[in-house]
C-alpha positions in Angstrom: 116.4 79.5 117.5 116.1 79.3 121.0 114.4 82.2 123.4 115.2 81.6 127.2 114.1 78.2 127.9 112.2 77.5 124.6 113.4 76.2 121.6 111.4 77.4 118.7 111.4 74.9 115.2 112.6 77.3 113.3 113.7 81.4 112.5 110.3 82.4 111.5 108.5 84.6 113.7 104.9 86.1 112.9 105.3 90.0 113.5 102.4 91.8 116.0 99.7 93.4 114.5 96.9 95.1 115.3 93.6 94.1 113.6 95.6 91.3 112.2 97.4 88.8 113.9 93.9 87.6 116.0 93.4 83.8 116.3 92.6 82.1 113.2 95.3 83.9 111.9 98.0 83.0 113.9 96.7 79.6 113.5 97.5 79.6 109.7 100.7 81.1 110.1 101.6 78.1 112.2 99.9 75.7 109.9 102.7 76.6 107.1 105.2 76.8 109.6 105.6 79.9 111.3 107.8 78.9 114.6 106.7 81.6 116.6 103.4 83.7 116.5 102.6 87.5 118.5 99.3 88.2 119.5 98.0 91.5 118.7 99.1 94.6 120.8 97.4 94.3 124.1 96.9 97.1 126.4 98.3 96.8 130.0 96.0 98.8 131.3 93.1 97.1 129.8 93.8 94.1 131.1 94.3 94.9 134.8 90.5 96.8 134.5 89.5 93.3 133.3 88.1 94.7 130.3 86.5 91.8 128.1 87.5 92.7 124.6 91.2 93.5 126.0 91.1 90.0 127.4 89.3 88.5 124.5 92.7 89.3 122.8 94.7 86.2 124.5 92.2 84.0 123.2 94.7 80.9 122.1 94.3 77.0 121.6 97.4 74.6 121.8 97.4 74.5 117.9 98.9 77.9 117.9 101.6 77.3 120.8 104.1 78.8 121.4 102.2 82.0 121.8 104.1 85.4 122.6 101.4 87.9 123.9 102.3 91.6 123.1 101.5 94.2 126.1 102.0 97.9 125.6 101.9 100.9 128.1 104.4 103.1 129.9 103.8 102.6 133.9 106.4 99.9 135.1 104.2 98.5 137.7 101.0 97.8 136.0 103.3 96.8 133.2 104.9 94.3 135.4 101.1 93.6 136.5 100.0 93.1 133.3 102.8 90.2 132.5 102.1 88.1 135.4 97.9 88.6 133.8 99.5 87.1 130.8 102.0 84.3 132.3 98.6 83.1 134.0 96.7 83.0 130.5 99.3 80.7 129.4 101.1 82.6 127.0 105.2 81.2 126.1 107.1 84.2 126.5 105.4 88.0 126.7 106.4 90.8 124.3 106.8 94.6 125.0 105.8 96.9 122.8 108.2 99.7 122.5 107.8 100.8 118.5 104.0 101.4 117.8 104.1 104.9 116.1 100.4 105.5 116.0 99.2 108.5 117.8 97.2 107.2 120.2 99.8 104.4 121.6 102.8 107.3 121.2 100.4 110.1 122.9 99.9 108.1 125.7 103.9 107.7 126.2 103.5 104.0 124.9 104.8 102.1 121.7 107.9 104.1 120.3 107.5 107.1 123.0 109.6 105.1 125.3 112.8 105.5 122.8 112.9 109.1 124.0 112.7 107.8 127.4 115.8 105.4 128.1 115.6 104.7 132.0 112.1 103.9 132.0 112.6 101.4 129.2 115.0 99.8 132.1 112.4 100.5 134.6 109.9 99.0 132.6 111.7 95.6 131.6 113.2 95.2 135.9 109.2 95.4 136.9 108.4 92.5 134.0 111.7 90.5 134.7 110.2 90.6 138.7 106.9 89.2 137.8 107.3 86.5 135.2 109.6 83.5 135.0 108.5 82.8 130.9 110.8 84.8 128.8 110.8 88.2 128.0 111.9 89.7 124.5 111.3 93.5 123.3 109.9 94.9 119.6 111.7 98.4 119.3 112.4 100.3 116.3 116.0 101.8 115.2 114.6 105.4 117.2 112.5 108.2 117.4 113.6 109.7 114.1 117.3 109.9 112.5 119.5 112.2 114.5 118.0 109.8 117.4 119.1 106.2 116.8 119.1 104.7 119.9 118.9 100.8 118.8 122.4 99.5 120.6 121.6 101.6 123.8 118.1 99.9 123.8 119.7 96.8 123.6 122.3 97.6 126.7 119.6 98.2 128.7 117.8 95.5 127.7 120.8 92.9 127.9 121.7 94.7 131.1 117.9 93.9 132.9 118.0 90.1 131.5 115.8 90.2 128.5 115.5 87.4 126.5 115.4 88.3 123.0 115.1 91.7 120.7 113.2 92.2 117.6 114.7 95.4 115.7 112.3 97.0 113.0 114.6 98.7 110.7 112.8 102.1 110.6 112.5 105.0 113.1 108.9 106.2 114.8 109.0 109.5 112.0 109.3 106.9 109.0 106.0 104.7 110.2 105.6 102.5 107.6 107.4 104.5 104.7 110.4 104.5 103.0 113.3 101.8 103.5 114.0 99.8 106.2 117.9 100.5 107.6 119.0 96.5 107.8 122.6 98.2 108.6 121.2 98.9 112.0 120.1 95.6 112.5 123.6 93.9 111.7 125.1 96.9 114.1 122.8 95.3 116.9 123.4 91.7 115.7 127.4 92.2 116.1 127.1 93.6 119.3 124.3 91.5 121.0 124.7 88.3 123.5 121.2 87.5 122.9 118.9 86.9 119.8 118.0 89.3 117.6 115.2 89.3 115.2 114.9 91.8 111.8 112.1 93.2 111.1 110.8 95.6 108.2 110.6 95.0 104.6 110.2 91.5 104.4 107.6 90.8 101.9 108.6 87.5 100.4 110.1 84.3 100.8 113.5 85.9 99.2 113.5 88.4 101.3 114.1 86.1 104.5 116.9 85.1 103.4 118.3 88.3 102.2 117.7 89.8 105.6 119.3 86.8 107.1 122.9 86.9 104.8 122.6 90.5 105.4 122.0 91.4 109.2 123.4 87.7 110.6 120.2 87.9 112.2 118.7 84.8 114.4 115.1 85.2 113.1 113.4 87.0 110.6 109.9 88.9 111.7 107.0 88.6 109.2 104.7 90.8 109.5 102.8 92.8 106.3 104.5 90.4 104.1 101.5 87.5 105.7 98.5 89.6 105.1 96.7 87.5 102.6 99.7 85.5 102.1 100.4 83.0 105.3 102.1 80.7 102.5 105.1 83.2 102.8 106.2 80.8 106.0 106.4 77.6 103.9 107.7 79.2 100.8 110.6 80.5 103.3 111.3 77.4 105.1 111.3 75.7 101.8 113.8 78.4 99.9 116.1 77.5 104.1 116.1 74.1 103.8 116.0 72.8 100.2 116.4 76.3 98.3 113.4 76.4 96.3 109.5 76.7 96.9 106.2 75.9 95.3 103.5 78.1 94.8 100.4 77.5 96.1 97.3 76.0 93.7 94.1 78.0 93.0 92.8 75.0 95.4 94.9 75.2 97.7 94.2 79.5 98.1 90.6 78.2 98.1 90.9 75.7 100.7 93.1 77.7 103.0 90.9 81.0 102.6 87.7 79.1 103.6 89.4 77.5 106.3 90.8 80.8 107.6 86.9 82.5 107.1 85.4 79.4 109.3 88.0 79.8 111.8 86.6 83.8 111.9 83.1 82.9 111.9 83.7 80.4 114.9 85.6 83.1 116.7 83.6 85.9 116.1 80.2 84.9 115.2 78.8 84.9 111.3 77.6 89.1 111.8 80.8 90.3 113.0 83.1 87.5 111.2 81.4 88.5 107.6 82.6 92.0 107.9 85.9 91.2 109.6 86.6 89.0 106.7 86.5 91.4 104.3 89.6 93.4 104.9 91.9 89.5 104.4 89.8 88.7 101.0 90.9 92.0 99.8 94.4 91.0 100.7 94.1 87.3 99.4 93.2 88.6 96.1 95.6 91.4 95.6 97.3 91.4 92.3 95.1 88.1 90.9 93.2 88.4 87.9 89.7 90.2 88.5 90.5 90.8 91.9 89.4 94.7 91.4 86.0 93.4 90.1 85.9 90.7 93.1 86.6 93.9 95.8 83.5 95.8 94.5 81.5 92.5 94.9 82.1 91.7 99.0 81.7 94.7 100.2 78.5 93.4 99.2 77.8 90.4 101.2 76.5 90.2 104.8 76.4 87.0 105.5 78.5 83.6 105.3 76.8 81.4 102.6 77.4 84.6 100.3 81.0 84.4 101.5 81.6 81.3 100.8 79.8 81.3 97.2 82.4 84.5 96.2 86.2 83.2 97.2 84.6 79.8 95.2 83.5 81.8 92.5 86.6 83.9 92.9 88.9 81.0 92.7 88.5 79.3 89.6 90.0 79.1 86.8 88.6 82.2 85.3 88.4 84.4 89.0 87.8 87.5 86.0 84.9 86.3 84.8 82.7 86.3 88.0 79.6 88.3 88.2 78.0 87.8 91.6 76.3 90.6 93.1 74.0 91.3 96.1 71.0 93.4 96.7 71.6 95.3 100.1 71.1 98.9 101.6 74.0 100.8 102.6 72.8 100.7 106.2 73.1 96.7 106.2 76.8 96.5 103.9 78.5 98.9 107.0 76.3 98.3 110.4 78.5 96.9 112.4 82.1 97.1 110.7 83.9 99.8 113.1 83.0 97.0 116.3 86.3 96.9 117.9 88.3 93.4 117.8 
C-alpha cells in the first residue's frame, strides 16, 4: 500500500489509541510486522502551548518508522499549526482525528463533532495541506448517528482538498464502541474513492483481516482493540496474506515478548509510573488463559519491577493456574500514582 510518497511493506496499519498506542507499543506492533503505526491522539492545542506531556506523546525512535502522529482539534489554523509542530518532530505522514466520540474531544467540537460540521472538515484539511509537504490521511467514522451517514461526502471533501489516504471506522459517533461495525459503508467508500481506504472496526483476529479485505476491497486493514495484549495479531495476519496459515505463539515466546514490552515501559516511563502503567496490558495479555482471573487479583498488587517480572514468569509456565504469588502493600501504595496522565 502506498500513502503519498511512502510506500508502506504491507496493508497492516496499527489503529490510534489513547492510553495505548504509546511507544513501546508501537514498537512491538512493528516488531511482528505492522506496516504502519498511529501515535496516540494528540491535542493541537497542547502542542502549540508547548505543553510537555502533549509533546512527550511524539516520542519515537527509527525502530518504529514510519510513524503517523494523530492531532485532534477543531480551529483550522492552529490545526494547520499543529502539523507543521509535527512534520518538524519527524513524523511520516500526520493523521486527523475526526471520529473520537468521547465527551470531552466531541464537547469541545473535536473528534466526530466535525461530521456535523462539513465545511470546516474542508477548512480544516486546506489549512493542514498548506503547512506540510508529508502526507496527510483522515480517521472518520460512517457519521454522527444513523439518519446521518456522511462517509462519501467526507471523502469528497477530503479527495477534493488533496488528502492522502482515509481510514473509515464502520460505526457512527452514537454506536462508540457497541454493536456492529457497518463494512457495507466501507465498500460504498472503497468503490467510489481515488485514494486509499483503510477499514476499521471489528477486527479482532488474524481472520478477520482478511474478511474485511474480500469484503470492503479495502487497501488496508486498521488494527486497533484487536492488539491490546495481542501484537501477534500482525504476524498471524501477514502469515494467513501471504502463505494462508499462522502459528500461534509459545508460552515463551508470550513471556519473552511481554517482558520485553514491560522493559520498553519502564525505560520510557520510569520503574514508579511504568509498574502501574503496565498493569492495564498484563490484564489484556492474560485474558482468556488459564488462571488469568487469579493472576489479575495478584498485580494489582505489585509496585515495583522485580515483582513484575517474578509474576508474568510465574504467570507463564506451564501451569499459569497454579501460581500463588502475593504482596504485602497498603491500599495507599497499590493506587498512588495510577491516574498520572500519559
Amino acid at each position: 500500500m502506498k500513502i503519498g510518497n511512502i510506500k508502506l511493506k504491507n496493508k497492516l496499519v496499527l489503529a490510534p489509541m489513547a492510553g495505548v498506542t504509546d511507544l513501546p507499543f508501537r514498537r512491538l506492533a512493528v516488531d511482528q510486522g505492522c506496516g504502519l503505526v498511529v501515535s496516540e491522539m494528540v491535542s493541537a492545542k497542547g502542542l502549540l502551548m508547548g505543553g510537555d506531556k502533549t509533546r512527550f506523546l511524539l516520542a519515537s525512535t527509527p525502530e518504529e518508522r514510519p510513524l503517523s502522529v494523530q492531532l485532534f482539534g477543531d480551529e483550522p489554523e492552529l490545526m494547520g499549526e499543529a502539523a507543521l509542530i509535527v512534520e518538524q518532530s519527524g513524523a511520516a505522514m500526520v493523521d486527523i482525528n475526526m471520529g473520537c466520540p468521547a465527551k470531552k474531544v466531541v464537547a469541545g467540537g473535536a473528534g466526530a463533532a466535525l461530521l456535523k460540521d462539513l465545511p470546516r472538515i474542508g477548512r480544516i484539511i486546506d489549512a493542514v495541506k498548506k503547512k506540510v509537504s508529508i502526507p496527510l490521511t483522515i480517521k472518520i467514522r460512517t457519521g454522527w448517528d444513523t439518519s446521518s451517514i456522511v462517509a462519501c461526502d467526507v471523502l469528497n471533501i477530503a479527495e477534493d482538498n488533496g488528502v492522502d489516504a482515509i481510514a473509515v471506522h464502520g460505526r457512527t459517533k452514537t454506536q462508540a464502541f457497541g454493536g456492529e461495525a457497518d463494512w457495507s459503508i466501507i465498500a460504498e467508500i472503497k468503490s467510489r474513492a481515488t485514494i486509499p481506504v483503510i477499514g476499521n472496526g471489528d477486527v479482532s483476529s488474524a481472520e478477520d483481516v482478511l474478511k474485511m479485505m474480500d469484503t470492503t476491497g479495502c487497501d488496508g486493514v486498521m488494527i486497533g482493540r484487536g492488539a491490546m495484549g495481542n501484537p501477534w495479531i500482525f504476524a498471524q495476519a501477514q502469515g494467513l496474506i501471504s502463505k494462508g496459515s499462522y502459528e500461534l505463539p509459545s508460552v515463551e515466546e508470550k513471556n519473552e515478548l511481554v517482558l520485553k514490552h514491560f522493559e520498553m515501559i519502564i525505560e520510557l516511563y520510569g520503574e514508579y509510573k511504568g509498574v502501574r502503567l503496565f498493569r492495564k496490558h498484563l490484564a489484556w495479555y492474560v485474558k482468556g488463559m488459564d488462571g488469568a482471573s487469579k493472576f489479575r487479583s495478584i498485580i494489582n498488587y505489585s509496585i515495583n519491577p522485580d515483582e513484575v517480572r517474578e509474576l508474568v514468569s510465574g504467570f507463564f509456565s506451564e501451569t499459569p493456574s497454579s501460581y500463588t504469588g502475593s504482596f504485602d502493600h497498603t491500599e495507599a501504595e497499590l493506587h498512588k500514582g495510577t491516574d498520572l496522565p500519559v
